[in-house]
C-alpha angles and dihedrals in degrees: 000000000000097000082217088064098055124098114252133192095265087058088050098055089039083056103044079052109059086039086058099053101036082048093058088037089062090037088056095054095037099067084064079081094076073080101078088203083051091056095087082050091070096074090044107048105025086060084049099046092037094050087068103062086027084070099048100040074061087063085068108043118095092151145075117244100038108101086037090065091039096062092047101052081054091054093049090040086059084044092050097049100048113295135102144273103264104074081058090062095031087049102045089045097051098040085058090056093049097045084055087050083052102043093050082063088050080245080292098110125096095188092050079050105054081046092049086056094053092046085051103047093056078073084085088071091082082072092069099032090088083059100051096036099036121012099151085055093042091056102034093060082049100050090135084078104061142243091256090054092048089049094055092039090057097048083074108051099049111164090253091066100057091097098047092052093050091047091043085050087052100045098052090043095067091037088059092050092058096047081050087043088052097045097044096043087132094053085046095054087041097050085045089244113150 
């Protein structure tokens, strides 16, 4: 293997970095779901707000792998702090797809990276799985909420509504990504990314 393509220590703290920030970032939006009408908001705004560091994080991948790792430390770090296991798998899946995007443009394309975004941010669905697969678990291992929470809670995230909140994960991921890829345009022109 090219001794230029494998990940060095310098690529590891970048990434623990990023997953850090864009982890805070998420943890930070997320706490606006203790407000059962804000729920829905989650798949809206964290895509928006992540797509930001996301992007620049991109200034700093030239290797494969990277994203890939990224996404799952995200996924471990969700785990870790109280969800459950499938953002791990959705995560680490779709961080693999969008390190590949990112890998057919040599990490050089801005438009491969604002998709690979989109394709990204859909990992926050394993947050709600556990709602459409499992409600009565779900609840019952977060009784201390209340069945008038969970009630409320559940009104928003009928079946029918899976695929509006992929596509709307999608959507404003790229979307953040574009508002990253605008704000960052410096770091952009510095990292060769066009």
């Amino acid at each position: 293997m090219d001794e230029s393509k494998k990940l060095k220590g310098k690529d590891l703290v970048n990434i623990g970095i990023f997953a850090a920030i864009y982890f805070i970032i998420m943890f930070v939006v997320a706490c606006l779901g203790f407000i059962p009408v804000f729920m829905p908001l989650l798949y809206v705004l964290v895509p928006i707000f992540g797509g930001i560091p996301f992007m620049l994080f991109l200034t700093r991948v030239k290797k494969f792998g990277m994203i890939w790792i990224f996404a799952t430390i995200c996924g471990i770090l969700s785990f870790v702090t109280g969800m459950n296991v499938i953002p791990i798998f959705l995560a680490s899946a779709l961080g693999l797809i969008a390190d590949l995007i990112c890998r057919r443009g040599e990490y050089k394309s801005s438009k491969r990276g604002i998709i690979s975004c989109g394709i990204f941010s859909i990992w926050i669905m394993g947050y709600a799985a556990p709602l459409w697969i499992n409600p009565e678990r779900y609840w019952s291992n977060r009784s201390s909420y209340g069945a008038e929470y969970a009630e409320a809670v559940m009104k928003f995230f009928p079946y029918w509504a899976i695929p509006v909140f992929i596509i709307s994960c999608f959507a404003f991921g790229c979307l953040g990504a574009i508002l990253g890829k605008s704000m960052l345009k410096k770091h952009f022109a510095k990292a060769g990314i066009v």
